[in-house]
C-alpha positions in Angstrom: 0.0 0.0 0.0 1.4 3.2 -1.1 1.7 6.7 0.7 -1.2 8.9 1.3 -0.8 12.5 -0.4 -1.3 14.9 2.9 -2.1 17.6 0.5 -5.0 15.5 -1.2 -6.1 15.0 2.9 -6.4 18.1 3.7 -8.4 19.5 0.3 -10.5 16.9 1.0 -11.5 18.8 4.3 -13.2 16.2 5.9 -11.3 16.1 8.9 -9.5 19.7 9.0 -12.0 20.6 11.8 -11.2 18.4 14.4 -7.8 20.1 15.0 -6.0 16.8 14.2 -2.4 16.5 13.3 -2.0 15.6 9.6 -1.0 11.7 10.7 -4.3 11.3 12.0 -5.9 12.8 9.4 -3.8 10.4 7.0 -5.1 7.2 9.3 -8.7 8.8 9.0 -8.7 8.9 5.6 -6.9 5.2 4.9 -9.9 4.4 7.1 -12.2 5.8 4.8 -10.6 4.7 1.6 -10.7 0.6 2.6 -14.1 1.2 4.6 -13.4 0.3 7.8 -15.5 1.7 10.8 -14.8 -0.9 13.8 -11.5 -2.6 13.8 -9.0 -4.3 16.1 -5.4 -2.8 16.5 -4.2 -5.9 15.4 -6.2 -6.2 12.0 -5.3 -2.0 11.7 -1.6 -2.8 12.2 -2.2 -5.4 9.7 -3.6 -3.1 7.4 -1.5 -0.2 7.3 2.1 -2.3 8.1 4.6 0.0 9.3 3.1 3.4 7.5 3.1 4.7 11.1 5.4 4.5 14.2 3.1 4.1 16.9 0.2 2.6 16.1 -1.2 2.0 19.5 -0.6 5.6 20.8 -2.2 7.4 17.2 -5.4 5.1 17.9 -5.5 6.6 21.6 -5.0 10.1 20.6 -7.6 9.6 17.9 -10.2 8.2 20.5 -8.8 11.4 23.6 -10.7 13.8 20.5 -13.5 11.4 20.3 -13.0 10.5 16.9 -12.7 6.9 17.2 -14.6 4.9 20.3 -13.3 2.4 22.1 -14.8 -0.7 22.6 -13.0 -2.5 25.2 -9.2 -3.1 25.1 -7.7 -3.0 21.4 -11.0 -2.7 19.7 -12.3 0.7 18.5 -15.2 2.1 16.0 -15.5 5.6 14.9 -17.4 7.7 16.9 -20.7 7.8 15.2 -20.7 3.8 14.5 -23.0 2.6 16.9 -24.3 -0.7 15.1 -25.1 -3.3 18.0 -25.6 -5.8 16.4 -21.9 -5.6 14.6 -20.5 -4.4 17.7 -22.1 -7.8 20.0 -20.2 -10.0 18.0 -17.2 -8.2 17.7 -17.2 -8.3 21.2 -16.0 -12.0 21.4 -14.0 -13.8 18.5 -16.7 -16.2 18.1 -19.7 -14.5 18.8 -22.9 -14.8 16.3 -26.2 -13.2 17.5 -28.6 -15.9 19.0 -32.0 -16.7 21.1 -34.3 -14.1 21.6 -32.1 -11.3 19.5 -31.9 -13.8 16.5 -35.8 -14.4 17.1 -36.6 -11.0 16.1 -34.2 -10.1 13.6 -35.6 -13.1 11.8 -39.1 -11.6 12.1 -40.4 -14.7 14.4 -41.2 -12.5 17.0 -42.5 -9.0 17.3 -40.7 -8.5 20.9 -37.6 -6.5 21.3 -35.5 -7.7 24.2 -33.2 -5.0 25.4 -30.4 -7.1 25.7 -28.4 -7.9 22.7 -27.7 -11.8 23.4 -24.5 -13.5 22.1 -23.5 -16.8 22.0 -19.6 -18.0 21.8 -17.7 -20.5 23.1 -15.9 -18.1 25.1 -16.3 -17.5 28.6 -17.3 -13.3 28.6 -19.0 -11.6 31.5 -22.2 -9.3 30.5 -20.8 -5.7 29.7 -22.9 -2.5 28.6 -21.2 -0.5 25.9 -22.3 2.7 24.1 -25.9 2.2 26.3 -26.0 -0.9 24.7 -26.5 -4.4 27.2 -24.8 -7.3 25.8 -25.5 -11.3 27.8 -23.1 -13.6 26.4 -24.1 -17.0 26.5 -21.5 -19.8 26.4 -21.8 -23.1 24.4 -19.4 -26.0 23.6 -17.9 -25.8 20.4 -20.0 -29.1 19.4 -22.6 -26.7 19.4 -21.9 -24.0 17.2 -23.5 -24.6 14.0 -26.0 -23.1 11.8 -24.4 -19.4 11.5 -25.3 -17.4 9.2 -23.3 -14.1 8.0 -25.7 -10.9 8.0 -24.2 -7.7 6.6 -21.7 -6.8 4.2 -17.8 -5.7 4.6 -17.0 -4.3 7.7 -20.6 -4.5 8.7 -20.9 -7.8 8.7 -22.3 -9.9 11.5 -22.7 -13.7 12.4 -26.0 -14.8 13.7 -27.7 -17.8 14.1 -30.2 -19.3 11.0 -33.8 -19.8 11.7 -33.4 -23.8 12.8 -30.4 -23.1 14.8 -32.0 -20.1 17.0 -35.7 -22.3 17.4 -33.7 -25.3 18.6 -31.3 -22.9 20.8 -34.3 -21.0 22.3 -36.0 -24.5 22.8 -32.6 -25.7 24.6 -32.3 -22.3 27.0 -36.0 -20.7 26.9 -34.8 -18.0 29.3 -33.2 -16.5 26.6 -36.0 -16.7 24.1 -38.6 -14.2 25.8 -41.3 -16.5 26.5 -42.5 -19.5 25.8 -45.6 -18.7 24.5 -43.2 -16.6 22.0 -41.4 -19.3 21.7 -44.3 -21.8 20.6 -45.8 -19.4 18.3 -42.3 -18.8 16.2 -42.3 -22.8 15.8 -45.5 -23.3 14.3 -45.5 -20.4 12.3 -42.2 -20.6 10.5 -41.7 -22.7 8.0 -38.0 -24.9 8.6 -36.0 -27.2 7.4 -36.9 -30.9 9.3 -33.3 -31.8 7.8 -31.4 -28.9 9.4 -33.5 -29.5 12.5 -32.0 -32.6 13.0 -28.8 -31.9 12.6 -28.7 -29.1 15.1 -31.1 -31.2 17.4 -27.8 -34.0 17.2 -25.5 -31.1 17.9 -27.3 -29.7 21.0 -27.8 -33.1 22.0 -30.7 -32.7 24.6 -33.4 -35.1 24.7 -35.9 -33.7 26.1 -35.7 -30.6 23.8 -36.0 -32.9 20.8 -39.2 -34.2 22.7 -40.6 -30.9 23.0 -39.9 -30.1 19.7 -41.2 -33.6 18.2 -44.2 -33.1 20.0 -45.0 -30.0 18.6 -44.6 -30.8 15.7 -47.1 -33.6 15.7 -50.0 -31.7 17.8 -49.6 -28.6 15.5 -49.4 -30.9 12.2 -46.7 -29.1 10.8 -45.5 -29.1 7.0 -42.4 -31.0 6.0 -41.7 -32.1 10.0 -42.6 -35.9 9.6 -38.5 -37.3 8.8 -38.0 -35.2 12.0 -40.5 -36.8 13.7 -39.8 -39.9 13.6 -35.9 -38.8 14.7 -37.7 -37.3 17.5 -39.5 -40.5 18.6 -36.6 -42.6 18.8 -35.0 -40.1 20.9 -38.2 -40.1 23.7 -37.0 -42.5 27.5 -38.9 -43.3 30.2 -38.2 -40.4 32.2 -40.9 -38.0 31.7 -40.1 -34.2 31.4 -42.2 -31.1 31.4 -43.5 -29.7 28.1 -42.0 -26.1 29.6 -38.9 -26.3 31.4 -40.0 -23.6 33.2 -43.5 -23.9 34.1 -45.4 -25.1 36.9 -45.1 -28.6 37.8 -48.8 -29.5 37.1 -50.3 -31.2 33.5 -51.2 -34.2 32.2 -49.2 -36.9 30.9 -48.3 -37.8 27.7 -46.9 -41.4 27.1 -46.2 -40.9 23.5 -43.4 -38.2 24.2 -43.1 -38.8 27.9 -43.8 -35.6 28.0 -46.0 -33.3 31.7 -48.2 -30.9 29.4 -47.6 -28.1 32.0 -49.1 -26.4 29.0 -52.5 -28.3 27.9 -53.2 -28.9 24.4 -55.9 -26.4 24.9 -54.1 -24.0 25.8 -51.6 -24.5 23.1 -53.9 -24.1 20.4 -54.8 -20.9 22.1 -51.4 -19.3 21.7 -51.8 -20.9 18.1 -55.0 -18.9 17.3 -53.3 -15.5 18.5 -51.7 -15.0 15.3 -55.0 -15.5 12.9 
């Protein structure tokens, strides 16, 4: 990568007043020529090699005149890039937006949590940044499968596909918003019963493939019989609860081996919501 002209820079005007020395205006301006509005210091150092002497310290300077935001240690944005969704998953190296966040942006729910939720397989505690409330929820690496890539560029993001995030709400409901929610996203969207499996296998909980079976059968849904059938060979003896987290009251259902905590009736209720 060649030189910047500083005389080019400062025609350009686009910097000239924030009072910044002309090597900040030339990082500025690198920044706008590849597109780049949240970044690492190791991917910038990367980027523009040894065009400057002190990377670290010019980065600094540049986020002291609140031109560039810092993140958290060695990751910065500009100071009007404020996207949360590109910032959550830059937050951890192998973070993809998941459960009730994925829910909505995939249009399966009309609620809007007001935490941005994360999954990774790193261990991160929950932070606030820019007003912004991030929960990062660890997994084992088994289970990370069926991201998708949102965005474009420097604006892209990784997030969970429609199968992954019903099967990872099913698997930790208090991270989808509700149950209810949670029901009514199922039997409304139409999914793959071949990708279901596959990310049923890699959660690897039997009792949320029994939920999900189960479901699947009452509600009668399109395309779901292959998974079905996966889901029956999957049911014990030992009976769970339809929701993990409802009362412990309900009728039981052999077939599934399944405590309808939540009645059919009731069920068909939530169903009937959305007509």
């Amino acid at each position: 990568m060649g030189f910047i002209d500083t005389q080019s820079i400062m025609a350009k005007g686009t910097y000239f007043s924030k009072n910044l020395t002309q090597v900040q205006i030339k990082l500025m301006l690198m920044l706008d020529e590849y597109e780049i509005d949240i970044f690492t210091l190791s991917e910038l150092k990367e980027m523009v090699a040894d065009q400057f002497e002190d990377i670290n310290e010019l980065v600094e300077n540049l986020a002291h005149k609140k031109i560039l935001s810092r993140i958290e240690r060695g990751k910065y944005c500009r100071s009007n890039f404020r996207d949360e969704k590109v910032i959550g998953t830059r937050l951890a190296d192998d973070g993809a937006i998941a459960y009730w966040s994925a829910l909505n942006l995939h249009g399966l729910t009309e609620q809007f949590p007001n935490t941005v939720f994360i999954q990774t397989t790193k261990v991160k505690s929950q932070k606030d940044v820019f007003g912004v409330s991030y929960k990062f929820v660890k997994i084992t690496q088994g289970k990370r499968c069926g991201i998708m890539v949102e965005g474009y560029g420097n604006h892209s993001y990784s997030m969970t596909d429609v199968e992954k995030t019903i099967v990872d709400c099913f698997d930790l409901p208090q991270h989808s918003g509700g149950y209810a929610e949670l029901i009514q996203a199922f039997a409304f969207t139409k999914i793959s019963a071949e990708k279901m499996i596959k990310y049923c296998r890699a959660v690897n909980n039997q009792a949320v493939t029994k939920r999900i079976g189960y479901l699947a059968e009452l509600l009668e849904k399109t395309g779901m019989k292959s998974f079905i059938r996966f889901a029956q060979d999957q049911v014990k003896q030992a009976y769970n609860p339809l929701d993990p987290l409802g009362a412990d009251t309900g009728k039981y259902n052999a077939r599934w081996r399944l405590k309808l905590n939540i009645s059919e009736t009731d069920i068909m209720g939530i169903i009937s919501k959305q007509y």
